[in-house]
C-alpha positions in Angstrom: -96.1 -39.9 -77.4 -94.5 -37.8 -75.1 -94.1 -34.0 -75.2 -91.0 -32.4 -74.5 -91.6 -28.7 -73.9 -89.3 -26.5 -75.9 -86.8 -24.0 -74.3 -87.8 -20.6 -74.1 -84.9 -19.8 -75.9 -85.4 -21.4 -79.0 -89.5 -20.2 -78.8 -88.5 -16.3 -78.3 -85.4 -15.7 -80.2 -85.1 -13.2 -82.7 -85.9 -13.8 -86.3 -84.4 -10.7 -87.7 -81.1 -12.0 -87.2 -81.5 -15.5 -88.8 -83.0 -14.0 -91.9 -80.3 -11.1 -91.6 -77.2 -14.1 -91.9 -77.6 -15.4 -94.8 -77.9 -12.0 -96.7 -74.6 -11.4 -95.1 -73.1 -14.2 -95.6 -74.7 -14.0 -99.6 -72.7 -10.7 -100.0 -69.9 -11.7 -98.4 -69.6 -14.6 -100.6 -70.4 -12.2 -103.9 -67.9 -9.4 -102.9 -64.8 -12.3 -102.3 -66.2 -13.6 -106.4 -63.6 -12.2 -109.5 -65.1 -10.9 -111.9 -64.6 -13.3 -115.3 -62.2 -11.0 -117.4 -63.4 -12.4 -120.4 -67.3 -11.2 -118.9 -68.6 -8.0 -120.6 -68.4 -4.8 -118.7 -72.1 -3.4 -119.9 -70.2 -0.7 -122.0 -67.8 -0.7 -124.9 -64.1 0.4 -123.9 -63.3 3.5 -125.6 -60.4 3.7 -128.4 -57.2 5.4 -127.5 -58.0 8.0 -129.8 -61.4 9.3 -128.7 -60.2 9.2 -124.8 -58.0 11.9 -126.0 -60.0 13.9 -128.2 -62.5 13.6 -124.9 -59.9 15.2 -122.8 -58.7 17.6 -125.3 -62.5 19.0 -125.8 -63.0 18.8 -121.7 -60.0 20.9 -121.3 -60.7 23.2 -124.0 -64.1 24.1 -122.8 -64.3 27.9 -121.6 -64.5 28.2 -117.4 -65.9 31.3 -118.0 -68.1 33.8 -120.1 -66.0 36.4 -120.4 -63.2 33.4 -121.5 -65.8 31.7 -124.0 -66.3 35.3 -125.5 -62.5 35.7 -126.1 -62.4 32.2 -127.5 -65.4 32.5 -130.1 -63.9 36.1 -131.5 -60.1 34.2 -132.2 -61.8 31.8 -133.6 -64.2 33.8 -135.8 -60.9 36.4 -136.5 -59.0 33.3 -137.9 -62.0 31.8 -139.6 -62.2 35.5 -141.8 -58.4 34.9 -142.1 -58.8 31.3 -143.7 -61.4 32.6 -146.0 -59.2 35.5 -147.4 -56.3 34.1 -147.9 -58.3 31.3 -149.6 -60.4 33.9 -151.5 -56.8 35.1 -152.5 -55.3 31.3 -154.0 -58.4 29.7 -154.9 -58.3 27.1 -151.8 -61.5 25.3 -152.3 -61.7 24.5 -148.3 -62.0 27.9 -147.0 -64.3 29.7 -149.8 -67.0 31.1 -148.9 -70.2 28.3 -149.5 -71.4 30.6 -153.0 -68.1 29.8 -154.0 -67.5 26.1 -153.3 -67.8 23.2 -155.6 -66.4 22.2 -159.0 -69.3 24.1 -160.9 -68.6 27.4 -159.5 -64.9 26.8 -160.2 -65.8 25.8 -163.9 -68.0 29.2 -164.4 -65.3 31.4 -162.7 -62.4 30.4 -165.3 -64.9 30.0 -168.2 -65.4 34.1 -167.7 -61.8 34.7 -166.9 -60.2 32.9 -169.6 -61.5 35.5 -172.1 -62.5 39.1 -172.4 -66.0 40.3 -171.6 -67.5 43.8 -172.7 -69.2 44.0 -169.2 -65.8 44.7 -167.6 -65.2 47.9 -169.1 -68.7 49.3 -168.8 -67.2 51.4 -165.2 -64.3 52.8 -167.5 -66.7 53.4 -170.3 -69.3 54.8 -168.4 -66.6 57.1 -166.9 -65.9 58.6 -170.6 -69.6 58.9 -171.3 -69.9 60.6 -168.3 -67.8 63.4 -169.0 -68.7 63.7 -172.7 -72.8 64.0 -171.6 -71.5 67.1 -169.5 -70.1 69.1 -171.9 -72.4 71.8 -173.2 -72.0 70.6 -177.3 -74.9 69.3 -178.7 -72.8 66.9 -180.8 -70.7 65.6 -177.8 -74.1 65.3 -176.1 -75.7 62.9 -178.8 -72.7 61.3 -179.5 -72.4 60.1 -175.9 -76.4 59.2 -176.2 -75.5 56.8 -179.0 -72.6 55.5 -176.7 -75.3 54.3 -174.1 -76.8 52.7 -175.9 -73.8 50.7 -178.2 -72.3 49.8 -174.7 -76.1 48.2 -173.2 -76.6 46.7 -176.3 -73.7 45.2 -176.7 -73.2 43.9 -173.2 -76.6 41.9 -173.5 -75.6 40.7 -176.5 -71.9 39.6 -174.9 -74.0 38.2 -171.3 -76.8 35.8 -173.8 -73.7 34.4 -175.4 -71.7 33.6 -172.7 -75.1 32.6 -170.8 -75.8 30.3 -173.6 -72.0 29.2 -174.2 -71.7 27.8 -170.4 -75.1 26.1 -170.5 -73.4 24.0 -173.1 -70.2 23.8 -171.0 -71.3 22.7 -168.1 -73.7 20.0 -169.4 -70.9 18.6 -170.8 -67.8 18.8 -168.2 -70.8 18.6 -165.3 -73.7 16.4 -166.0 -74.3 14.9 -163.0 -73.5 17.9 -160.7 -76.5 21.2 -159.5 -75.8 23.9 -161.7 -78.5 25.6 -161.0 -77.3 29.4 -160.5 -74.3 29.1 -161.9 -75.0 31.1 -165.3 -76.0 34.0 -163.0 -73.0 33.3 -160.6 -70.8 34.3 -163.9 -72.9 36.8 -165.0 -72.1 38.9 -161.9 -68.6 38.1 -162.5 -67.9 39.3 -165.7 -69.4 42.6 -164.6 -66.4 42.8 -162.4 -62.9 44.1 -163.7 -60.6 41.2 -163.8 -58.5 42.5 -160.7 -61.4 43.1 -158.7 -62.8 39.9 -159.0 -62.6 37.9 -155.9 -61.3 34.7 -155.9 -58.7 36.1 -157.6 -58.4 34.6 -161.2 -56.6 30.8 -161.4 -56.2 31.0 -165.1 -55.0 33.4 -167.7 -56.9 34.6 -170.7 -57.0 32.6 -173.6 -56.5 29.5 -171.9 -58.8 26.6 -171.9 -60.8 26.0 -168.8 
């Protein structure tokens, strides 16, 4: 058969640009393609609302120390704020955590819905104070004998309001901790009524 000797042309031309055409012409082809709107994107498309709580906490966010500083004492001065005047009204949101919670509530107006002896031990003690002073045997002993009605009589008061809420709160709470609450109370009633803090929500006599 005969030979027909190939053009030197076709024999030394370059090969780099054949195979470099049709990866052009590939992403050519791919750029010019729409993308199928109903394709996904390869992330979820953020609700309305957290885009803006996203900006909001970009554009809060402190440029500088000194401005983050600033920033953290406001916001610690109106967190004190919050939790007095809530100390003050009984809102639940702002107490203090020791405070919080249905059970504490409960054991705050059990002991301030009646009298306890352990709020007049400061005023009492006062009295026996001065009387242990005086230089008269009598007053002396007599104010002895005092020390020991008032201690008595407050241990007596603190078992039966100890034992009183025990039975209270497994009643009105018995699904809920109360772990620490009788001793949450306790301390309480030690406190004169206008001293406690929170302030008192109920008035004595009434019915937790």
């Amino acid at each position: 058969m005969p030979r027909y000797p190939l053009p030197l042309g076709f024999v030394f031309r370059s090969r780099a640009k054949e195979e470099k055409a049709p990866a052009d012409k590939a992403a050519v082809t791919d750029s010019k393609q729409t993308r199928d709107p109903q394709a996904p994107k390869g992330r979820p498309t953020p609700k309305r609302s957290e885009a803006q709580t996203q900006r909001r906490s970009v554009a809060n966010t402190p440029k500088t120390r000194k401005e983050g500083a600033k920033r953290q004492r406001e916001e610690r001065r109106a967190a004190m704020d919050r939790q007095r005047q809530a100390l003050a009204n009984g809102d639940e949101r702002y107490l203090p955590a020791r405070d919080k919670g249905p059970v504490r509530r409960f054991a705050r107006d059990f002991v301030d819905s009646r009298f306890c002896v352990a709020e007049f031990f400061l005023p009492m003690a006062v009295v026996i104070l001065v009387l242990s002073m005086v230089r008269v045997g009598a007053l002396q002993s007599i104010a002895l004998l005092m020390w020991l009605f008032v201690i008595v009589l407050i241990i007596v008061d603190s078992v039966f309001i100890a034992l009183r809420l025990k039975k209270q709160l497994a009643a009105r709470h018995p699904n809920e901790r109360t772990k620490g609450a009788v001793a949450y109370a306790l301390m309480r009633s030690l406190q004169m009524r206008r001293l406690r803090l929170p302030k008192p929500q109920v008035k004595r006599g009434e019915r937790p």
